[in-house]
N, CA, C and O atoms as a DFTB+ gen file, in Angstrom:
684 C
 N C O
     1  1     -10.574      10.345      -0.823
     2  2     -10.669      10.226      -2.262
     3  2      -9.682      11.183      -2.910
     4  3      -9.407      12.142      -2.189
     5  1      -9.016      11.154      -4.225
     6  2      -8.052      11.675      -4.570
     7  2      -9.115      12.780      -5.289
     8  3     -10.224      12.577      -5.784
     9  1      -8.233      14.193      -5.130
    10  2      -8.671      15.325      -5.316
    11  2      -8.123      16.268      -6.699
    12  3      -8.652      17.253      -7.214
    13  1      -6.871      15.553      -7.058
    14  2      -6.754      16.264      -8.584
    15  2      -5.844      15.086      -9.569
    16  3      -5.931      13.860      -9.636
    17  1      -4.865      16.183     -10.344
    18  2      -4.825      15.118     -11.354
    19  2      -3.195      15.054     -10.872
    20  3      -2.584      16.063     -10.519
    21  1      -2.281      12.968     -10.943
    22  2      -1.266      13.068      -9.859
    23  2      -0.967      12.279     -11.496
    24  3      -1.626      11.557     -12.244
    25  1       0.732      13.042     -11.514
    26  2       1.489      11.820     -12.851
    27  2       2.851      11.696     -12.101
    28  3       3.496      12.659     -11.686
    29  1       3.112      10.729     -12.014
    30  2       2.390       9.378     -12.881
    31  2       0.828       9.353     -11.693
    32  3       0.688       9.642     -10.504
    33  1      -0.141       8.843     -12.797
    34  2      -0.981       8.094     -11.442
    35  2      -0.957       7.625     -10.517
    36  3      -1.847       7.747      -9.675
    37  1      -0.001       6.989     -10.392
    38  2       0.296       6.006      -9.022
    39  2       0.810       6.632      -7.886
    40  3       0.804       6.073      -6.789
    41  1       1.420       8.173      -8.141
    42  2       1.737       8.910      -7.096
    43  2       0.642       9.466      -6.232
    44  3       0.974      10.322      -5.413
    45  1      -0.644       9.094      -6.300
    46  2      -2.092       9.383      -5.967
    47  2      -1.508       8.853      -4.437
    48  3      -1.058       9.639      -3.603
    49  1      -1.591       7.545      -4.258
    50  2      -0.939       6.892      -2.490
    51  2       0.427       7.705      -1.718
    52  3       0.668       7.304      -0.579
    53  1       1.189       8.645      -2.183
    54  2       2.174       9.351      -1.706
    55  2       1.280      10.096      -0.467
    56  3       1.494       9.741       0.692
    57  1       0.267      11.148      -0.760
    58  2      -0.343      11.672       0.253
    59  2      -0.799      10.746       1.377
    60  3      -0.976      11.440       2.379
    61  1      -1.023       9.642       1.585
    62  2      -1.275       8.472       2.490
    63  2       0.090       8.721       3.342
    64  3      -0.061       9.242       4.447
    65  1       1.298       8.420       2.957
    66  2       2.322       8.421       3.424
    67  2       3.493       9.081       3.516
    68  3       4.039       8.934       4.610
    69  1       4.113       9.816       2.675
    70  2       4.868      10.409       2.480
    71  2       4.712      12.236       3.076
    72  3       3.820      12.993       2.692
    73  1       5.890      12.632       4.128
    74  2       5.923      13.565       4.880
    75  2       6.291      14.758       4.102
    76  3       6.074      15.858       4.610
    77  1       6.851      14.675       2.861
    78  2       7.632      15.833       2.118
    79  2       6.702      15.836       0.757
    80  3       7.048      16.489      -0.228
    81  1       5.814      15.262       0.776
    82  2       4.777      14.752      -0.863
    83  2       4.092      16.517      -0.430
    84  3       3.787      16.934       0.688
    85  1       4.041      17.063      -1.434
    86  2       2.748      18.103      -1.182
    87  2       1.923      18.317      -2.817
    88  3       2.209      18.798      -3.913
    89  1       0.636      17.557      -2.094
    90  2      -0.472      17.018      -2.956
    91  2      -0.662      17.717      -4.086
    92  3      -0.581      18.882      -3.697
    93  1      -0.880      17.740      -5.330
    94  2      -1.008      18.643      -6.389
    95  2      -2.606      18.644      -6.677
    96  3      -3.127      18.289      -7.734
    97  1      -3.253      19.100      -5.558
    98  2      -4.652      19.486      -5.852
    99  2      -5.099      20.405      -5.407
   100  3      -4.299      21.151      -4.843
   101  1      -6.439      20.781      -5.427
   102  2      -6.482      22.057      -4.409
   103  2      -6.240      22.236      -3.178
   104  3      -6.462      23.348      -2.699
   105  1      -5.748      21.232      -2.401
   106  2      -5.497      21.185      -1.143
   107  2      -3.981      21.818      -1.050
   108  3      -3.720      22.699      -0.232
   109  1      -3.364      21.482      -1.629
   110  2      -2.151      22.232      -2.592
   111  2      -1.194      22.095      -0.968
   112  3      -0.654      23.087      -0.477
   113  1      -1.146      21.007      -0.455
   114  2      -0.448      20.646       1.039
   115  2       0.349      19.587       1.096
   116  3       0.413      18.861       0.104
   117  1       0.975      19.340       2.053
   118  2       1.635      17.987       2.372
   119  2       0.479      17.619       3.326
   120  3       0.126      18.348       4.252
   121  1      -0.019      16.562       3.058
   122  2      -0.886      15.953       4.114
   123  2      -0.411      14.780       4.792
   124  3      -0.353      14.745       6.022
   125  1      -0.062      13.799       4.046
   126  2       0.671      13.055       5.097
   127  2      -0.299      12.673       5.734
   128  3      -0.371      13.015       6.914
   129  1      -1.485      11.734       5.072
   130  2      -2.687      11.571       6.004
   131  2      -2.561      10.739       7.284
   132  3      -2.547      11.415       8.312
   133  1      -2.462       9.358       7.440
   134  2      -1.689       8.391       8.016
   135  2      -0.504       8.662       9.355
   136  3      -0.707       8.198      10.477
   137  1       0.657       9.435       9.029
   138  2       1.451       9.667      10.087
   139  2       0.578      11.348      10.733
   140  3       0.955      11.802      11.813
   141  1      -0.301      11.925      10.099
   142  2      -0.652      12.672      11.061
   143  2      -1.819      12.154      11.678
   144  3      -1.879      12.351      12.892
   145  1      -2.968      11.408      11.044
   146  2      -3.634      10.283      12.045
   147  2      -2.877       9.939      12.914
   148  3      -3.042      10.608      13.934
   149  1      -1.942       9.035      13.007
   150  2      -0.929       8.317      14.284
   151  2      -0.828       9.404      15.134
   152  3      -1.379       9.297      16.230
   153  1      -0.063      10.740      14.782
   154  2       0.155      11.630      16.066
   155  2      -1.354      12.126      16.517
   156  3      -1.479      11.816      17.702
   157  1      -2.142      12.554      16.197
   158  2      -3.858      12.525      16.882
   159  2      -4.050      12.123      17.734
   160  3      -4.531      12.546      18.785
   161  1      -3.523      10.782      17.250
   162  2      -3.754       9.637      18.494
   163  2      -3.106       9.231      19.479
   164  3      -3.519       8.625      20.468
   165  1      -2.030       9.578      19.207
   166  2      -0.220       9.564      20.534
   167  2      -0.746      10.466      21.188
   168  3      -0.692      10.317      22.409
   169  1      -1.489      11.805      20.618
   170  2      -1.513      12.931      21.477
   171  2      -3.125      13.181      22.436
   172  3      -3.276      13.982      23.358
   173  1      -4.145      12.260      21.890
   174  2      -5.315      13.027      22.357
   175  2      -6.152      11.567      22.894
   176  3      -6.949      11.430      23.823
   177  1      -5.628      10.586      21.927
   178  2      -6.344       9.280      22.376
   179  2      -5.101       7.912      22.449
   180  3      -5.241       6.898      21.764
   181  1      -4.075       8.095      23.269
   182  2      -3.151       6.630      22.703
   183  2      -4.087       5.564      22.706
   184  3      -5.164       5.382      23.274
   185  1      -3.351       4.873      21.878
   186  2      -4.117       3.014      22.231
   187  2      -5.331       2.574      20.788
   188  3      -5.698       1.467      20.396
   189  1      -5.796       4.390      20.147
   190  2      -6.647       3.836      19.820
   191  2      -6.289       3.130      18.060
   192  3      -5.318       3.381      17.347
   193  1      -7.185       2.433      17.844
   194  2      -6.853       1.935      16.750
   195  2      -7.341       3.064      15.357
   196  3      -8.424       3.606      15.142
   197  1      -6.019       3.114      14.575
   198  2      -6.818       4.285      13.340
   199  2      -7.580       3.121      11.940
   200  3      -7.157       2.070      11.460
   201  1      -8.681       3.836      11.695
   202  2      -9.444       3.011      10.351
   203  2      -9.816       4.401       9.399
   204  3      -9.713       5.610       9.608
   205  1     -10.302       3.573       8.247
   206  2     -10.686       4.787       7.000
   207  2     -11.807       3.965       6.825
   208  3     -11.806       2.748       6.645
   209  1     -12.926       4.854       6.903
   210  2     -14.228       4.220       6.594
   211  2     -14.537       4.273       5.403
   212  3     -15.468       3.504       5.165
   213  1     -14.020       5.092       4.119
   214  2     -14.483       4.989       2.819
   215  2     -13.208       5.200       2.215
   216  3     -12.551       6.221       2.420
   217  1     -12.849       4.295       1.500
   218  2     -12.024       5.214       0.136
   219  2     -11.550       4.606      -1.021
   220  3     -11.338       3.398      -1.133
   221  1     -11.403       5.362      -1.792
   222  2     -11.090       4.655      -3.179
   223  2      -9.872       6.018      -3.987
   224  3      -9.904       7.174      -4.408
   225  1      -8.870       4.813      -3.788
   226  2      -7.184       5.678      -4.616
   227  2      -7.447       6.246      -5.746
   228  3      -7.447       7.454      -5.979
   229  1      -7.768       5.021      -6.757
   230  2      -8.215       4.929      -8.525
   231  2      -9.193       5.760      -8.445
   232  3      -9.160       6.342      -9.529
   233  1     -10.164       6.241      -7.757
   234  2     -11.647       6.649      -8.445
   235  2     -10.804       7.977      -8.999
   236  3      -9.939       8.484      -8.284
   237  1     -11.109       8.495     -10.293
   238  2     -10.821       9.039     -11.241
   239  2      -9.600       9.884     -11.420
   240  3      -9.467      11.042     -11.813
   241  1      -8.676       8.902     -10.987
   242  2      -7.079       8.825     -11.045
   243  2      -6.808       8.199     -12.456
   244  3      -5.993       8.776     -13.175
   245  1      -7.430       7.062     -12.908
   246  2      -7.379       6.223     -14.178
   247  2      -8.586       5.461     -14.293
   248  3      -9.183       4.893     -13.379
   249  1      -8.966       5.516     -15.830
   250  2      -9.729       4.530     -16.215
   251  2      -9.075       2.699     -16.325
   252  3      -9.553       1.576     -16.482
   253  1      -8.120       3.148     -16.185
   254  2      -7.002       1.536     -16.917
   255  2      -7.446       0.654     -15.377
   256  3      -7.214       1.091     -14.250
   257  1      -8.154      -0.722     -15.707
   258  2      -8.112      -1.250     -14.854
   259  2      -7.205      -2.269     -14.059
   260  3      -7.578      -2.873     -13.053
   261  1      -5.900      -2.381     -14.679
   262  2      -4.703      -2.609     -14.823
   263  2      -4.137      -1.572     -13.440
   264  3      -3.929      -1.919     -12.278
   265  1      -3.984      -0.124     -14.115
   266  2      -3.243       0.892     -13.340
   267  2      -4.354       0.883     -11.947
   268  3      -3.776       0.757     -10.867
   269  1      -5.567       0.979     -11.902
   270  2      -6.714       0.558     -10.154
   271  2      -5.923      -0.095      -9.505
   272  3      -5.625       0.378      -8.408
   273  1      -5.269      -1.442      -9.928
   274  2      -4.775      -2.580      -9.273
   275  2      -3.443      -2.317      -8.236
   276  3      -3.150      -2.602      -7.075
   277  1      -2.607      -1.345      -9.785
   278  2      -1.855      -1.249      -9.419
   279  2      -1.457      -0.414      -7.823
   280  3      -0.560      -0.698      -7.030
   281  1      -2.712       0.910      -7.729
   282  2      -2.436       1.651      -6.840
   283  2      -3.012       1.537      -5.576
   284  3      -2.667       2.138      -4.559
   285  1      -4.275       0.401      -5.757
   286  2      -4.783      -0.620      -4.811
   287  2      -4.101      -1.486      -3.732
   288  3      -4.256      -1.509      -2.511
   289  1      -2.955      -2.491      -4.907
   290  2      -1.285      -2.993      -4.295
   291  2      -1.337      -2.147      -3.485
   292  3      -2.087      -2.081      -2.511
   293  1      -0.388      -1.294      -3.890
   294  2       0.198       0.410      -3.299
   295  2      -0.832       0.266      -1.989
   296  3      -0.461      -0.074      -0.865
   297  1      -1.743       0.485      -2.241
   298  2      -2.776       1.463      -0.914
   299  2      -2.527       0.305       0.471
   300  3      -2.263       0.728       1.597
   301  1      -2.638      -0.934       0.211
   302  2      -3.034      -2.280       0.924
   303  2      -1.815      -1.962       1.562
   304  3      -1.953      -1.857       2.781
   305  1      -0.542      -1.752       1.101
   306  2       0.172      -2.163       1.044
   307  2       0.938      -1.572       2.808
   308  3       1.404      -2.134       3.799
   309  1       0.624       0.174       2.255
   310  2       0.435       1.517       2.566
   311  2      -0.157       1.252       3.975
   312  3       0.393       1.662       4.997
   313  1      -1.431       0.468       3.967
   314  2      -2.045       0.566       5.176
   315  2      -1.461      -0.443       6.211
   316  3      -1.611      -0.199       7.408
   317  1      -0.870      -1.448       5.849
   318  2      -0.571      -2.549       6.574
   319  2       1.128      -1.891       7.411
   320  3       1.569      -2.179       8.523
   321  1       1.624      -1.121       6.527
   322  2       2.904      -0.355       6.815
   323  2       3.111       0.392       7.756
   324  3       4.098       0.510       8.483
   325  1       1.658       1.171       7.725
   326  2       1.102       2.453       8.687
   327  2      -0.056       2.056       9.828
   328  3      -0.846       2.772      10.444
   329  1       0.160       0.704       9.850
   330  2      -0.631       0.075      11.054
   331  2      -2.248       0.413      10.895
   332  3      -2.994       0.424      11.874
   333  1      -2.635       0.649       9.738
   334  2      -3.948       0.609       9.669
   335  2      -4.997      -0.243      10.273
   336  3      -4.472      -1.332      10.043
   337  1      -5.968      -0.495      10.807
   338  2      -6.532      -1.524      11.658
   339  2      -7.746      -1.930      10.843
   340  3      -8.239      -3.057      10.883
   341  1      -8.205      -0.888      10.074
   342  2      -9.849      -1.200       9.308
   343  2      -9.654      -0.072       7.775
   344  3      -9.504       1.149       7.734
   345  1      -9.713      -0.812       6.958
   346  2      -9.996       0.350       5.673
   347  2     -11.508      -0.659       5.110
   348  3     -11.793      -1.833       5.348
   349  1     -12.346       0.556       4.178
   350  2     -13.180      -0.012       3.676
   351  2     -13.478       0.791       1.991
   352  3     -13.938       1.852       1.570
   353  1     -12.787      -0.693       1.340
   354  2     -13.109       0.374       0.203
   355  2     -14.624       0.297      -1.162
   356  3     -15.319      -0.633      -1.570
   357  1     -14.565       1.962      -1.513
   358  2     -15.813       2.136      -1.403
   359  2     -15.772       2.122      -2.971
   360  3     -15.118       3.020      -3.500
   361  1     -16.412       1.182      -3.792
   362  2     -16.291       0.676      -4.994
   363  2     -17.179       2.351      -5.608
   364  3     -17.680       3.285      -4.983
   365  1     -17.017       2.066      -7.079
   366  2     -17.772       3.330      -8.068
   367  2     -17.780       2.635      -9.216
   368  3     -17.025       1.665      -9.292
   369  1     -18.621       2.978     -10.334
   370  2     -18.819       2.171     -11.931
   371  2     -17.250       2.647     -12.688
   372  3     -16.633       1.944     -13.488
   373  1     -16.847       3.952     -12.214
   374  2     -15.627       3.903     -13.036
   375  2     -14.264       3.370     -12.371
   376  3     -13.134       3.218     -12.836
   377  1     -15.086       3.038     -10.475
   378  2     -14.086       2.121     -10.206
   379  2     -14.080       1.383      -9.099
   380  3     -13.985       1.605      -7.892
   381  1     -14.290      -0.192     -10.269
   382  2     -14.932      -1.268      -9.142
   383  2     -13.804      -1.604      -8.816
   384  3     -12.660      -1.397      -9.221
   385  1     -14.569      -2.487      -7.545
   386  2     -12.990      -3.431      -6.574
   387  2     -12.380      -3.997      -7.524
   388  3     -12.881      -4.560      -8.497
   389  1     -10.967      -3.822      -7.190
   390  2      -9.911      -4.344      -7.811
   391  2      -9.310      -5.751      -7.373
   392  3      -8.352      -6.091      -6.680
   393  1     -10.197      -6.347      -8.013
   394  2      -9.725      -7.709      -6.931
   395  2      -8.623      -8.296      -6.781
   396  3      -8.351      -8.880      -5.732
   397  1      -7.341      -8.204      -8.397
   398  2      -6.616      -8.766      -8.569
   399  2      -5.656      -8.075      -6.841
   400  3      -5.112      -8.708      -5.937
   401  1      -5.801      -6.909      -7.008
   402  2      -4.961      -5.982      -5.774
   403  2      -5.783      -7.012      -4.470
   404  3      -4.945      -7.835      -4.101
   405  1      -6.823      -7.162      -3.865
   406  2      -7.496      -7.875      -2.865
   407  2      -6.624      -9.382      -2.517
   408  3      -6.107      -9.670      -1.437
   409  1      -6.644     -10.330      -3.942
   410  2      -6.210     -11.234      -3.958
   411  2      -4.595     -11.540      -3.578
   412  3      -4.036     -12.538      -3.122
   413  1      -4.139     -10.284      -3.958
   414  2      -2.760     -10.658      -3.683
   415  2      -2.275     -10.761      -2.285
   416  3      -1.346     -11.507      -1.978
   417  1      -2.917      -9.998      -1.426
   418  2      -2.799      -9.966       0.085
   419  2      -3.663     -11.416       0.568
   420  3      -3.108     -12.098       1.429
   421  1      -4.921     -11.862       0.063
   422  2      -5.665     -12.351       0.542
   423  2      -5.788     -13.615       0.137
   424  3      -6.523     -14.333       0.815
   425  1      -5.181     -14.137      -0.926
   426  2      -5.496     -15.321      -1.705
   427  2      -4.648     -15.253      -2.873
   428  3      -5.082     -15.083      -4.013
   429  1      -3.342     -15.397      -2.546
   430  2      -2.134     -14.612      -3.936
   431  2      -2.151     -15.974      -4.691
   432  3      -1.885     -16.022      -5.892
   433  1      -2.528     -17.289      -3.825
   434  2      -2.252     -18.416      -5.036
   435  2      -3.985     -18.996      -5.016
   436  3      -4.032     -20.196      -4.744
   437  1      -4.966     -18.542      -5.185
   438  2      -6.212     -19.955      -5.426
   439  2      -6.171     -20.790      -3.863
   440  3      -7.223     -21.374      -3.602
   441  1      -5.583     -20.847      -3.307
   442  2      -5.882     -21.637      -2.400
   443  2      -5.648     -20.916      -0.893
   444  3      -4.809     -21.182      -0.032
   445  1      -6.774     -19.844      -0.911
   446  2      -6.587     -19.206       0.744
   447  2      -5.212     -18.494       1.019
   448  3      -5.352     -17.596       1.850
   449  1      -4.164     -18.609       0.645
   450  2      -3.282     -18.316       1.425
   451  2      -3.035     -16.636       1.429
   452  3      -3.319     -15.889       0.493
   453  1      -2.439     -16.239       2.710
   454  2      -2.444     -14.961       2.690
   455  2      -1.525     -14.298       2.751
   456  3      -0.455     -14.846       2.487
   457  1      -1.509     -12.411       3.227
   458  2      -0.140     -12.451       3.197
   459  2       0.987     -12.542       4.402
   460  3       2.177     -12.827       4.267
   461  1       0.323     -12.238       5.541
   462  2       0.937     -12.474       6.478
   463  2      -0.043     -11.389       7.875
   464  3      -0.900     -10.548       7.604
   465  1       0.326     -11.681       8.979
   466  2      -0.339     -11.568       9.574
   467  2       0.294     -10.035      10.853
   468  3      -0.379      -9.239      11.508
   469  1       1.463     -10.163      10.756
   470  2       2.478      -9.841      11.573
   471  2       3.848      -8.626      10.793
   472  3       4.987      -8.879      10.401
   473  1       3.181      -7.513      10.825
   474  2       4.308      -6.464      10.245
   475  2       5.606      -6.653      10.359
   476  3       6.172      -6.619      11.451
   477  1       6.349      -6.924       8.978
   478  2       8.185      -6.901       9.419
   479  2       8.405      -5.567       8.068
   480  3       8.080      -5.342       6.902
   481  1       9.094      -5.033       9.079
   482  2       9.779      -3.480       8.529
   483  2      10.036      -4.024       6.606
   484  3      10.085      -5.187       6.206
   485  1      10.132      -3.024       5.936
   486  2      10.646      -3.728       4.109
   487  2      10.631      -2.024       4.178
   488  3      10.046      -1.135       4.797
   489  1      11.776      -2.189       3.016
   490  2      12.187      -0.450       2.813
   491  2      12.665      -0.776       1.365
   492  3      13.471      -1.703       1.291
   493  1      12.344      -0.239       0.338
   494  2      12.545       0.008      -0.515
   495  2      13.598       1.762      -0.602
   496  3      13.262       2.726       0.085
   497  1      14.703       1.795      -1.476
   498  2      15.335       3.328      -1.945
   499  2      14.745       3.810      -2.893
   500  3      15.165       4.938      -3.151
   501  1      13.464       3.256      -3.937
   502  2      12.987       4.111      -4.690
   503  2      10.976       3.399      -4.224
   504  3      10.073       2.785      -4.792
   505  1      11.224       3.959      -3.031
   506  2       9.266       3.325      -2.178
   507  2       8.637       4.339      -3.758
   508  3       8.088       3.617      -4.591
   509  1       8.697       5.526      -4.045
   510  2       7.913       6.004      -5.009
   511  2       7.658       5.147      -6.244
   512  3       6.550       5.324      -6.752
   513  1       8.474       4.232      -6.846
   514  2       8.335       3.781      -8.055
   515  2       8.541       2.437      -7.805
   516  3       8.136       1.717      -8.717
   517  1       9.163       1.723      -6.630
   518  2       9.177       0.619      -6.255
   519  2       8.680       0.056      -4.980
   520  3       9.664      -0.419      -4.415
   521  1       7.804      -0.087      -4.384
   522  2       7.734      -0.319      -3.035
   523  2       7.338      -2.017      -2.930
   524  3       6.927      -2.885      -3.701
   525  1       7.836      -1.886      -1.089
   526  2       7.972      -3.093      -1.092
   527  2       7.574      -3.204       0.471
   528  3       8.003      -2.488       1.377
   529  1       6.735      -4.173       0.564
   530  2       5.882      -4.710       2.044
   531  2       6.261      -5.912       2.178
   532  3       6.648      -6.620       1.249
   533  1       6.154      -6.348       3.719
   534  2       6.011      -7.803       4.413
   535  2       5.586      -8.147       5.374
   536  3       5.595      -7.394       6.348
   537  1       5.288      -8.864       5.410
   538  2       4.406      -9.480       6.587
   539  2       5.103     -10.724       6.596
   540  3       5.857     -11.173       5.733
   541  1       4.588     -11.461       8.203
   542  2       4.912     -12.839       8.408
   543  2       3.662     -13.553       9.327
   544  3       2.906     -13.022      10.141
   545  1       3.742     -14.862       8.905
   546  2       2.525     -15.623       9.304
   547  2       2.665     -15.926      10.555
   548  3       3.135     -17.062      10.621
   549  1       2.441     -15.347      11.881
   550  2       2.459     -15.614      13.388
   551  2       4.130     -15.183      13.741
   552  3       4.604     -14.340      12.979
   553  1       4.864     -15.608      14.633
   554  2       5.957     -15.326      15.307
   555  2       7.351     -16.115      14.526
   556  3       8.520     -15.735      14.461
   557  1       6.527     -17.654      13.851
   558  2       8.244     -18.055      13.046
   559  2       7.242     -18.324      11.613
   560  3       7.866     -18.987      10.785
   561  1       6.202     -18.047      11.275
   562  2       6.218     -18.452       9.841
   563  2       6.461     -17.934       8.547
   564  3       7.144     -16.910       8.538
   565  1       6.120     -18.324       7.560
   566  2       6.518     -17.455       6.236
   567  2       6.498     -16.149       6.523
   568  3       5.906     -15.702       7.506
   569  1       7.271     -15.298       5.523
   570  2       7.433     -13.926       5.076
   571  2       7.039     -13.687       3.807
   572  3       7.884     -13.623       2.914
   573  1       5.904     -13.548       3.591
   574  2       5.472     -13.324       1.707
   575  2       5.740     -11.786       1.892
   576  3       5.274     -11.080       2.786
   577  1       6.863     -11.273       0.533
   578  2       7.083     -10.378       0.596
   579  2       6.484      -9.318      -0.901
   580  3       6.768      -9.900      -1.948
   581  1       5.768      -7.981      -1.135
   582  2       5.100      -7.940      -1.931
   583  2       6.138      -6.481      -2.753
   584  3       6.673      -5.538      -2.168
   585  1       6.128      -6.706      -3.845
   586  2       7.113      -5.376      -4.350
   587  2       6.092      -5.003      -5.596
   588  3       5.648      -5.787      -6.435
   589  1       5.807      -3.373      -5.460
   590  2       4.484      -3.256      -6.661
   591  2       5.758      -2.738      -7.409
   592  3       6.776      -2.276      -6.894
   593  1       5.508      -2.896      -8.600
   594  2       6.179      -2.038      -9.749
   595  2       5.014      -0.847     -10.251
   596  3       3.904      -1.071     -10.735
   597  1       5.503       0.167     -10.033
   598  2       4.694       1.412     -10.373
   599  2       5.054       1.986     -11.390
   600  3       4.652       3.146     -11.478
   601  1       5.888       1.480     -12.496
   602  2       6.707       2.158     -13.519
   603  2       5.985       1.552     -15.091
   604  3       6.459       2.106     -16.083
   605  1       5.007       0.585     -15.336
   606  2       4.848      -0.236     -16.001
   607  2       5.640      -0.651     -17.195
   608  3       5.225      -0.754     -18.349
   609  1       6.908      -0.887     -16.721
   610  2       7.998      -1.473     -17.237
   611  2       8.364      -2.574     -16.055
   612  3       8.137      -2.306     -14.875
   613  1       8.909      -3.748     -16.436
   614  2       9.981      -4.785     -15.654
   615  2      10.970      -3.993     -15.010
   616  3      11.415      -2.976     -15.541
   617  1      11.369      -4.430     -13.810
   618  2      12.060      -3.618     -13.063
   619  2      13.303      -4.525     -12.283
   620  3      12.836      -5.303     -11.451
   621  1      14.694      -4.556     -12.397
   622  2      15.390      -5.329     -11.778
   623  2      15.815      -4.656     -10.434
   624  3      16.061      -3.450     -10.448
   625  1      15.936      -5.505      -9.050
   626  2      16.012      -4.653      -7.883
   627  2      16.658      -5.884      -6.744
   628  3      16.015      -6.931      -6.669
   629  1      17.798      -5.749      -5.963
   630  2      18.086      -6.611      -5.161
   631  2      16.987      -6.430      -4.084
   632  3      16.309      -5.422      -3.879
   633  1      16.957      -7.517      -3.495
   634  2      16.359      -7.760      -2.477
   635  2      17.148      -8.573      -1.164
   636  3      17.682      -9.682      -1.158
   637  1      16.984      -7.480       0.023
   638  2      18.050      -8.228       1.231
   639  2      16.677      -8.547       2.642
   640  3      15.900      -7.870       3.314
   641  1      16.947      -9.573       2.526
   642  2      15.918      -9.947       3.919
   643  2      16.907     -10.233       4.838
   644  3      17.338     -11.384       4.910
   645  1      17.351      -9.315       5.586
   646  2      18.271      -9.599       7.432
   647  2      17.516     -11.021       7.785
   648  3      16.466     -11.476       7.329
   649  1      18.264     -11.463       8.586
   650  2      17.688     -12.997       9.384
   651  2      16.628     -13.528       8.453
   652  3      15.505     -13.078       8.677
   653  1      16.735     -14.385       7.458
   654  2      15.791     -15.272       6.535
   655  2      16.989     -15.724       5.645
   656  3      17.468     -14.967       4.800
   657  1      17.372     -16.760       5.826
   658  2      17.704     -17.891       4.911
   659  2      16.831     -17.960       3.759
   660  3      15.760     -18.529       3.971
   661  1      17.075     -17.418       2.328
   662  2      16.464     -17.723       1.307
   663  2      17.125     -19.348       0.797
   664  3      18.263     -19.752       1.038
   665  1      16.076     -20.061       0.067
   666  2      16.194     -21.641       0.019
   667  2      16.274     -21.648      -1.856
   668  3      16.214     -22.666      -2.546
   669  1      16.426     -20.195      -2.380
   670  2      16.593     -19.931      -3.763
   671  2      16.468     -19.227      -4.131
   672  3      16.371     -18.242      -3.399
   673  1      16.387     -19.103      -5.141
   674  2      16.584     -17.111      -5.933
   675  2      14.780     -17.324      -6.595
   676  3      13.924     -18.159      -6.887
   677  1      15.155     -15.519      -6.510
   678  2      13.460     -15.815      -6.295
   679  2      13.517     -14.667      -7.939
   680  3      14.454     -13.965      -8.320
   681  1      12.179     -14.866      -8.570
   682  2      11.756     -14.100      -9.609
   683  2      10.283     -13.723      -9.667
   684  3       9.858     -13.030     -10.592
């Protein structure tokens, strides 16, 4: 659970991932939760799978249920990146599931579809204010690729997918 106050808000998911982030709370550290989970486990248990049994980014990061979503994106996004195997997140009145963030991985159009099943590397040059995930559906199928905007402004940004024939310009 996030431990003080992070601006912009959305920099709340940096401690998940980021090796040089040092948290502005009382923990007053680089934690780097995630890549130091992974080494734990290279070092004391290989093989095993890492999960987060409770957590919630937004809980009193923001009331805006807009900005939840946004850092929800972010978190999903975060975990699928960092080989997460199980997260479970743990709803509160000032901050329920964010479904629109759920849906986008899980059901981005009304009809089941998801986001992919199968990690392919996506690197964003500004991951803090722009990040960007992908997945692909089994060994040759789609690549739904997900880019949060964390700036709440429109954001223009090329996008290069190595080996994928795009069939049009995408918006």
């Amino acid at each position: 659970y996030p431990q003080g106050t992070y601006q912009p808000a959305t920099s709340v998911t940096r401690s998940l991932w980021d090796t040089r982030y040092r948290d502005p709370s009382w923990i007053d550290s680089v934690i780097r939760l995630l890549p130091r989970m992974h080494a734990w486990v290279r070092k004391d248990y290989p093989g095993t799978k890492l999960s987060i049994s409770e957590y919630n980014m937004g809980l009193g990061v923001s009331s805006s249920r807009r900005l939840q979503n946004v850092i929800e994106a972010d978190t999903l996004g975060i975990f699928g990146q960092q080989r997460l195997s199980l997260a479970t997140f743990w709803p509160e009145d000032a901050s329920p599931v964010p479904g629109p963030a759920f849906a986008m991985f899980r059901n981005y159009d009304g009809h089941h579809h998801t986001f992919g099943d199968v990690g392919v590397r996506a690197t964003s040059s500004r991951q803090r204010r722009l990040p960007v995930y992908a997945a692909q559906h089994g060994a040759g199928g789609a690549v739904p690729v997900m880019v949060v905007t964390k700036t709440g402004h429109a954001e223009r940004s090329r996008l290069t997918l190595p080996h994928f024939r795009a069939r049009a310009p995408a918006a």
